[in-house]
Structure formats: C-alpha cells, structure tokens
C-alpha positions as CSV (number, residue, x, y, z in Angstrom):
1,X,97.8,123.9,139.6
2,X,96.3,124.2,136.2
3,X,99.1,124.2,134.4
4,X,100.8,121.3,136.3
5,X,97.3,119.3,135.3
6,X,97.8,120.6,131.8
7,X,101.7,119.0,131.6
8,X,100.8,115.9,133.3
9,X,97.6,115.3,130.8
10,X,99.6,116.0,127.6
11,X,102.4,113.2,129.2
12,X,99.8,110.8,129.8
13,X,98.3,111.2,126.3
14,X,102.0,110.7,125.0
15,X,102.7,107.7,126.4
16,X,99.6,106.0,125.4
17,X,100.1,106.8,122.1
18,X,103.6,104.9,123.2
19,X,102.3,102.1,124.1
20,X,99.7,101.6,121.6
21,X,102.3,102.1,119.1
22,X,104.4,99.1,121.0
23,X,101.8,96.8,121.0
24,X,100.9,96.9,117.8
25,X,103.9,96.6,116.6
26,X,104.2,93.2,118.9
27,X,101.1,91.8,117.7
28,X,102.1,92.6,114.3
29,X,105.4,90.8,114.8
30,X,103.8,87.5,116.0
31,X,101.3,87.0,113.4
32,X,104.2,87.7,110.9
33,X,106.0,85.4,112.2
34,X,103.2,83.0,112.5
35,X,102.7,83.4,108.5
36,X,106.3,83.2,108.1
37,X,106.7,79.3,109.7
38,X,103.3,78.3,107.6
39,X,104.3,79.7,104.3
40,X,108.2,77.8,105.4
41,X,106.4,74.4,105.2
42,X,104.0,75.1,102.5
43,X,106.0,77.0,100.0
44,X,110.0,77.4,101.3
45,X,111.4,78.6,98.0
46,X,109.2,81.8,98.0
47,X,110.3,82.4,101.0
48,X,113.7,82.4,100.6
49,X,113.6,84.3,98.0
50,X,111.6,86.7,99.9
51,X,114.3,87.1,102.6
52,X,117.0,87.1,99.7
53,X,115.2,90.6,98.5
C-alpha cells in the first residue's frame, strides 16, 4: 500500500510540473504575440528583419 502511495505521489508531482510547464509556455506565447502585432504597427521593418534572422 505504501509503495502504491509512493508511485501515485511521484506521478502526480510529474504531471504538475507538466502542466505548469504547458501553461507557461501558453501564456508566454500570447503576450509574445501580443508584442509581436504592437511592435507590427509601430515599427514593421524591425520586425521583419527580426523574423528574417
């Protein structure tokens, strides 16, 4: 029973870690892309010659 406790803790902590990792990465995705549009209208040529590199 221990041990079946033990597996199903270090599974649990594992997928946390998961899906902490997933939605961060989200987040991070969405606020990029948010800068991404502004900095389109304000500045486009640095921009393109950011996706160029």
């Amino acid at each position: 029973m221990i041990k079946l406790m033990k597996v199903f803790m270090f599974f649990s902590i594992i997928l946390y870690f998961i899906l902490s990792i997933a939605t961060f990465k989200a987040s991070a995705t969405t606020k990029t892309s948010v800068c991404i549009s502004c900095h389109l209208e304000v500045t486009p040529n640095i921009v393109k010659d950011w996706q160029i590199s």
